[in-house]
C-alpha positions in Angstrom: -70.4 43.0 72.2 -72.0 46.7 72.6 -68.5 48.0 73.0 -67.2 46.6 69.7 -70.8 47.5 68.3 -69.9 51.4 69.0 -66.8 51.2 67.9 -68.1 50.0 64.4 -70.6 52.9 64.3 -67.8 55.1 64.5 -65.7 53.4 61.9 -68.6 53.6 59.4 -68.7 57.2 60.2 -65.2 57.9 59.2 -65.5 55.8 56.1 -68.4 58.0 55.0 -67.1 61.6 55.7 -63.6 60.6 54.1 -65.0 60.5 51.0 -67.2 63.8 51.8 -63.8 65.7 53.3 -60.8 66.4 51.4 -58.3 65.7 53.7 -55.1 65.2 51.2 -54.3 68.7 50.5 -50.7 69.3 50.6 -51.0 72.6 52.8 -53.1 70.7 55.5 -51.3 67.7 55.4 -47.8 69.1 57.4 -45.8 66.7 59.5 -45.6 67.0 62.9 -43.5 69.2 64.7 -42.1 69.6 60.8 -38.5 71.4 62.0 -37.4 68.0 63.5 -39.9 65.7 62.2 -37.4 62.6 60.6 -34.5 64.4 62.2 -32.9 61.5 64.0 -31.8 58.6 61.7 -32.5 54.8 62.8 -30.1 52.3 61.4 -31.9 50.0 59.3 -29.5 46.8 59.8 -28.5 47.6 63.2 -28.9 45.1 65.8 -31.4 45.1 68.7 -29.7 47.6 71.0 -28.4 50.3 68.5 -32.0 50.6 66.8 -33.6 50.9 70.6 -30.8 53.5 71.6 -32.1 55.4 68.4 -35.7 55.2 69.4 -35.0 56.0 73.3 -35.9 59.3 74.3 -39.3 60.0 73.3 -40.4 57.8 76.2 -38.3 59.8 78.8 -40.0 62.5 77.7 -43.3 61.6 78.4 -42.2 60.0 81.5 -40.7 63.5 83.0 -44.7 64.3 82.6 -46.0 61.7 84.7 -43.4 63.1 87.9 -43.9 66.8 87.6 -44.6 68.7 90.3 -48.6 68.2 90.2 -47.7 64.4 91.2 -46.0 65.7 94.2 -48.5 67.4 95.6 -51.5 64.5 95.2 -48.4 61.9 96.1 -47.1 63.6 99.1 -51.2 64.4 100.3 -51.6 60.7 99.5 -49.0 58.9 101.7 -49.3 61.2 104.9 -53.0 61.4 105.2 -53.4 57.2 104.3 -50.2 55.7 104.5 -49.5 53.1 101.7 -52.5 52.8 100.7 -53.0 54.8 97.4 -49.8 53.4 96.2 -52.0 50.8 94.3 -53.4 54.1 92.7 -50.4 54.9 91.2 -50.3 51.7 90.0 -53.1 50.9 88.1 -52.6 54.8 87.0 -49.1 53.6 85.5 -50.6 50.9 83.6 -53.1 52.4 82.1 -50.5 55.6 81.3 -48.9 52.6 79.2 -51.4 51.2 77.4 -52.7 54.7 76.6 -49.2 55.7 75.4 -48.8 52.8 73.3 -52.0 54.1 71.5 -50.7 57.0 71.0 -47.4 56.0 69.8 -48.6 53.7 67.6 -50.7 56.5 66.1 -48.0 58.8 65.3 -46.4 55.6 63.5 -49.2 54.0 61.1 -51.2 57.0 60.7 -48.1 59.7 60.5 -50.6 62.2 62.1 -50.4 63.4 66.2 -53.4 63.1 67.6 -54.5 66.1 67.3 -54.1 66.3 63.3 -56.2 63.0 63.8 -58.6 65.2 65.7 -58.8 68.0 62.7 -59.0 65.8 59.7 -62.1 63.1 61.1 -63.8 65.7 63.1 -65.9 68.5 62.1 -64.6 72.3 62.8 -66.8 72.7 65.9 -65.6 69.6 68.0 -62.2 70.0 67.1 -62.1 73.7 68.3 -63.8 72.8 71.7 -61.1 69.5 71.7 -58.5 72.1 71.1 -60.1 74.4 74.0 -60.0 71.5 76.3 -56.6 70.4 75.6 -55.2 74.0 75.9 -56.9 74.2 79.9 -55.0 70.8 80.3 -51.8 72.6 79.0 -52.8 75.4 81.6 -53.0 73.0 84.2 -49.9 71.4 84.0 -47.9 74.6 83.0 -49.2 75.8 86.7 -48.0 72.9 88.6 -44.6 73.7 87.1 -44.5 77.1 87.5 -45.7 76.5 92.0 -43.4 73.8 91.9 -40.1 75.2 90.5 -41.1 78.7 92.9 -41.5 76.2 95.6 -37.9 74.5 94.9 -36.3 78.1 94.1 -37.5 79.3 98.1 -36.6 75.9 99.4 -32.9 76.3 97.9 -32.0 79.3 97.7 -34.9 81.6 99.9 -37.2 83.2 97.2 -40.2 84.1 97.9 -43.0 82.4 96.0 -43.8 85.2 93.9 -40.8 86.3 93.0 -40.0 82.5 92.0 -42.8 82.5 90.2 -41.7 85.5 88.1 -38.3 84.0 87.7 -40.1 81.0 85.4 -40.7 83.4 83.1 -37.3 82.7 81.8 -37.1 79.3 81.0 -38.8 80.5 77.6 -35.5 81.5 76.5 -33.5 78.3 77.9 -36.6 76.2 75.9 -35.9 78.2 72.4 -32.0 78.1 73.2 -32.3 74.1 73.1 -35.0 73.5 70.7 -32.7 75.3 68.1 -29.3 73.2 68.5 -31.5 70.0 67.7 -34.4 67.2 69.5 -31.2 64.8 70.8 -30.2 67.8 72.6 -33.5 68.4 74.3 -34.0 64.2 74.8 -30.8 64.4 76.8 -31.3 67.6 78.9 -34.8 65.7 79.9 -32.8 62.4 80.4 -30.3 64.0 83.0 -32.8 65.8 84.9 -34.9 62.4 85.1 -31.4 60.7 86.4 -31.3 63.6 89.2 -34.7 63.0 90.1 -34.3 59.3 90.3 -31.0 59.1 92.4 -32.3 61.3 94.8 -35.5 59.4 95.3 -33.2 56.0 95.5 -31.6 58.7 98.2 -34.7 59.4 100.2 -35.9 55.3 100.3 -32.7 54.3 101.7 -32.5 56.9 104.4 -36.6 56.6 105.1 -36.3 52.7 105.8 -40.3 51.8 104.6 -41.9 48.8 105.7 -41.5 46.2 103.0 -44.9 44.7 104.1 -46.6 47.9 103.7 -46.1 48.8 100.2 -46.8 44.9 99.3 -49.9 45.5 101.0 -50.5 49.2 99.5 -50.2 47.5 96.1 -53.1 45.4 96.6 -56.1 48.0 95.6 -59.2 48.6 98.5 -62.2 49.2 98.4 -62.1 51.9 101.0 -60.2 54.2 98.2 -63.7 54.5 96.7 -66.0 54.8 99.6 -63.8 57.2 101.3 -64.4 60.9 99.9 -61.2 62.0 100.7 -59.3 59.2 99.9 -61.5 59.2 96.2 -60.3 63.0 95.6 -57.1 62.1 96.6 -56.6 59.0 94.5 -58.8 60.9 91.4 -55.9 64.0 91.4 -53.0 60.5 91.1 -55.2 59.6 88.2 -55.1 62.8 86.1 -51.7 63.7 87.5 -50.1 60.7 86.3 -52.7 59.7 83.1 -51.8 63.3 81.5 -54.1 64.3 78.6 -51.4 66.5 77.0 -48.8 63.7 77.1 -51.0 61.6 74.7 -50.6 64.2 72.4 -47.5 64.9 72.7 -46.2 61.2 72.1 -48.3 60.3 69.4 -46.1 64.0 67.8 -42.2 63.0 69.1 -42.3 59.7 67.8 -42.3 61.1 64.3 -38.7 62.4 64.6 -37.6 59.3 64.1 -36.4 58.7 60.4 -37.4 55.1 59.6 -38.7 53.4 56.8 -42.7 54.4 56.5 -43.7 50.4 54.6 -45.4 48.2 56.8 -42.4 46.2 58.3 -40.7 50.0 58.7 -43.7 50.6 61.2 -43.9 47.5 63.0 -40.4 47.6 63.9 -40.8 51.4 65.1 -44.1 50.4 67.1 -41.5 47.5 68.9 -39.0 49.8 70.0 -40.9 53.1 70.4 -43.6 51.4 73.2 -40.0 49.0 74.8 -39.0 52.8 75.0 -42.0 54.1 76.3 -42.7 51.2 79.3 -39.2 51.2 80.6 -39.6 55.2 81.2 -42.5 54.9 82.4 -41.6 51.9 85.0 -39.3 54.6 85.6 -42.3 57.2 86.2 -44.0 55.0 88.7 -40.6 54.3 90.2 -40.1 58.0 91.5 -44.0 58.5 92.0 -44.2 55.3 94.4 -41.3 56.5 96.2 -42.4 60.1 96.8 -45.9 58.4 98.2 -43.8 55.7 100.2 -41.4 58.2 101.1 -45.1 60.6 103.1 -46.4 57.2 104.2 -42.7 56.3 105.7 -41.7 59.5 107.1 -44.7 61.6 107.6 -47.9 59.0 108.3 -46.1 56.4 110.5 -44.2 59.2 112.5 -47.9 61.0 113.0 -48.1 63.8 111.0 -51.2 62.8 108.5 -51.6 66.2 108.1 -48.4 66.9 105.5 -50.2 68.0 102.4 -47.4 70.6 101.6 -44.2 70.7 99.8 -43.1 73.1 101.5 -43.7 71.2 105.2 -42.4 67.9 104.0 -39.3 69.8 103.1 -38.6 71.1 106.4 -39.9 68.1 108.4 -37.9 65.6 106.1 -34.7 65.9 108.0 -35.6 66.4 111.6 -38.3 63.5 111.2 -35.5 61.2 109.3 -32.7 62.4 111.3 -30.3 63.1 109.0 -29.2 65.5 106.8 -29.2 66.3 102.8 -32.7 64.6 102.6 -34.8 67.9 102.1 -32.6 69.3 100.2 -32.2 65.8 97.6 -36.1 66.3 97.7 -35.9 70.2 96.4 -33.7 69.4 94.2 -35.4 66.9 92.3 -38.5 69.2 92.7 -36.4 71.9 90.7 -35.1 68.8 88.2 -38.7 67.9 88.2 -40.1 71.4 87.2 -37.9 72.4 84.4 -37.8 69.0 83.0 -42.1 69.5 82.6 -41.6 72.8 81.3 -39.7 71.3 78.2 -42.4 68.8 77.1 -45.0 71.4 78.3 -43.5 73.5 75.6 -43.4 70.9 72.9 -47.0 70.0 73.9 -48.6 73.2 73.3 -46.9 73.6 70.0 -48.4 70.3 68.9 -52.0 71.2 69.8 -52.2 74.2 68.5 -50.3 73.3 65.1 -52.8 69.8 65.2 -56.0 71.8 65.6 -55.8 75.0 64.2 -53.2 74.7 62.0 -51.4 77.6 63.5 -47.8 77.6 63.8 -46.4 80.2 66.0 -43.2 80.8 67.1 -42.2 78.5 70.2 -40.9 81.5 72.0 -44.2 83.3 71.6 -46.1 79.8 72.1 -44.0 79.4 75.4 -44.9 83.0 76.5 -48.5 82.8 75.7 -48.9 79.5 78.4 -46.7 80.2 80.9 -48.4 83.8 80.9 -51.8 82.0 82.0 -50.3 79.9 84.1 -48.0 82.8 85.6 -51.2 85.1 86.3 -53.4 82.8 88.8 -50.4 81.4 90.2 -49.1 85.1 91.1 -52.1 85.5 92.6 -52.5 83.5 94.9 -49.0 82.8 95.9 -49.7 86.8 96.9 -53.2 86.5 98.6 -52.8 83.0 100.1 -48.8 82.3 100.3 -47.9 78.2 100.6 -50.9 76.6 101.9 -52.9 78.6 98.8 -50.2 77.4 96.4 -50.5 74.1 97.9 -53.9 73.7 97.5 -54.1 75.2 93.6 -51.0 72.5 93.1 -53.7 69.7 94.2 -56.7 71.5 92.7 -54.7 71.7 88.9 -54.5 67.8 89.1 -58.2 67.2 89.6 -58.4 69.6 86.5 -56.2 67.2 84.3 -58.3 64.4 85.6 -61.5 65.8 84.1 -59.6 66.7 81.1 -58.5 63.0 80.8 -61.8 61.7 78.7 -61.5 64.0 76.0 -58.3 63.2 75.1 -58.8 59.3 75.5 -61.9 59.0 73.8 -60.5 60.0 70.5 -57.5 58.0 70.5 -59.0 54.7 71.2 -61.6 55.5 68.1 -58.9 56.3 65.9 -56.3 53.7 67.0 -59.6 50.7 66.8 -60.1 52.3 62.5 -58.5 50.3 60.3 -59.4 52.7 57.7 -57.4 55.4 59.9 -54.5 52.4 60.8 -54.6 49.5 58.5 -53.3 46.4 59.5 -51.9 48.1 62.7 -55.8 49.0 63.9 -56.0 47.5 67.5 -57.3 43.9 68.2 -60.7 43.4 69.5 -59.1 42.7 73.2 -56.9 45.4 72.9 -60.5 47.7 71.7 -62.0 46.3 74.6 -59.3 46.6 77.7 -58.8 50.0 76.1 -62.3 51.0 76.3 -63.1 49.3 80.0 -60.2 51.7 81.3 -61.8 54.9 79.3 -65.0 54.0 81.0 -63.2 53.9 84.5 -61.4 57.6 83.4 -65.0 58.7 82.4 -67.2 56.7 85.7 -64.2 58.2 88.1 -64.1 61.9 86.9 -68.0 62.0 86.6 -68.4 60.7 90.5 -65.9 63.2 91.5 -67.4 66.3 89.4 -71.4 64.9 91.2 -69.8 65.1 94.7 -67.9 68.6 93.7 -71.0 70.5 93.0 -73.5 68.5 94.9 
């Protein structure tokens, strides 16, 4: 097959510049994230539950990526403008979030490098800078959606204005270095309860909203209209790259090293079992809370005829008159909050991977943190000035689309790596595992390049 043919090419290539690269040297070869890397011990003859309990938490981590603010915005666009019908977005988005995160997991586990590492020691200097580029505006891009989202939830509960709020998370650099020093279960945890806030208020808001059963079975079932309709495309392209996140990838393929397990063969296949049970419960999880906030526009907003909700900020104020009762806008800015700061942990831990991958760099997280919530802060600032909520609103939906195009360069690499068995071994995918993951990576790439024609054109 040509896809297997490629793939081949490729493996032939790293064969040959492995033995033209020295990539063994001690001072290049630095584990991941070293400060915890191995921190958290796994009981080697522990039953089935006591060694998943020690590899659960990376997956919740992810997870809190795939429901950050950006996903509210495309989400809450989503359900009121076309009802339940890019709720099979979100689906085939969560699917292919876990088969890509599986890839990445598995990765961190046979190779013992993130993907970025990956990126720096098969790649020449030039592609891996521009890599690192790319995956830095992806960083950017989420670090903006949590910075208009947790402004949005601070003047929803408590009155601030936007820019004011947006000032205000400046500060979570120092809650993010207070954490990160007192150990990774401690950060795991924090992430874990803010996820649990999230989710009971969503289970909250789908009581209280009373959806049509037969809708969402019906909004499961994918349409072609999704891709004829320009709207609905943009729309359903911004679920895509707000649920799909580039950064995540690395990220995963990085946390799952804290785990201290045996690094033989049968050490690996065991932490490849738990680490992707870990990683698809949360992100069943994920698509959970996503689904709900879509069903939740389609249930309240769509069928109640107000298609044009595309802000927080309105389906906050129209969420208890519309629903008639009380508590359900705030529920939904509280999770928003939850939602924000949650992000803004694995934003952190994100940024510090990429840069350490790429460049080799290791800053200070506090001065990392300040760096990317700086460039996030800046445009955000701006606009929240110029344009108020329906500016912020529209940057929210716009840093989603950016993620989307981001998605490729971040994908291509890992299915390359993850298909070498001189990269994996014996853990190197199958060749139906090579194919389904390259027939979604040419839907990422097909997708982002029809939306970037009808963009400029």
């Amino acid at each position: 097959m040509f896809i297997l043919d490629i793939q081949k090419m490729f493996d032939n290539l790293i064969a040959k510049d492995s033995l033209l690269k020295n990539i063994t040297d001690d001072t290049d070869k630095l584990a991941s994230l070293s400060e915890v890397h191995s921190s958290i011990n796994v009981p080697e003859d522990a039953g089935f539950w006591k060694k998943l309990l020690a590899f659960t938490g990376p997956g919740l981590m992810v997870a809190v990526g795939y429901i950050d603010p950006g996903n509210w915005a495309t989400d809450i666009e989503g359900g009121s403008r076309f009802g339940y019908t890019l709720l099979s977005v979100i689906l085939i988005s969560n699917l292919f979030a876990m088969l890509l995160q599986h890839l990445s997991l598995k990765l961190g586990i046979a190779s013992g490098r993130d993907l970025a590492q990956a990126c720096r020691d098969y790649y020449s200097r030039p592609v891996s800078f521009v890599l690192w580029i790319l995956s830095e505006i992806a960083i950017a891009a989420t670090d903006l959606a949590e910075v208009i989202g947790s402004a949005i939830a601070l003047n929803l509960l408590f009155g601030l204005p936007l820019p004011v709020g947006i000032l205000f998370t400046a500060l979570d650099v120092l809650l993010v270095l207070y954490f990160q020093k007192r150990g990774f279960r401690i950060i795991e945890s924090i992430v874990g309860a803010l996820m649990g806030i999230i989710l009971l208020s969503f289970m909250y808001e789908m009581i209280v909203s009373q959806p049509s059963v037969s809708g969402i079975v019906g909004g499961l079932l994918p349409k072609m209209e999704i891709v004829t309709n320009p709207g609905m495309l943009y729309i359903a392209i911004g679920i895509l790259g707000a649920t799909v996140m580039p950064h995540n990838l690395y990220l995963h393929s990085s946390i799952v090293q804290t785990r201290n397990f045996k690094r033989d063969d049968e050490g690996k296949r065991s932490a490849i079992k738990f680490a992707t049970i870990d990683s698809t419960v949360s992100l069943g999880l994920a698509f959970f809370i996503n689904g709900s906030i879509l069903i939740l526009a389609a249930a309240a907003f769509h069928h109640n005829g107000h298609r044009e909700v595309a802000d927080i900020t309105d389906a906050y104020h129209l969420l208890d008159p519309v629903l008639g009762v009380s508590l359900a806008g705030v529920f939904f800015a509280l999770a928003l909050l939850a939602s924000g700061q949650s992000s803004t942990l694995t934003g952190t831990l994100a940024g510090q991977i990429v840069m350490e991958g790429f460049l080799n760099i290791r800053l200070k997280p506090w001065l990392r943190r300040l760096i990317t919530r700086g460039i996030a802060i800046v445009p955000a600032l701006i606009v929240a000035s110029l344009y108020g909520e329906k500016g912020t609103a529209e940057l929210l939906v716009f840093s989603q689309v950016i993620l989307s195009l981001q998605l490729s360069f971040a994908v291509v690499p890992l299915v390359l790596f993850t298909a070498n068995k001189s990269i994996m071994g014996k853990f190197a995918n199958s060749k139906a595992v090579t194919v389904i993951s390259w027939f979604v990576t040419l839907i990422i790439i097909l997708l982002n390049g029809y939306l970037l024609i009808r963009t400029l054109f």
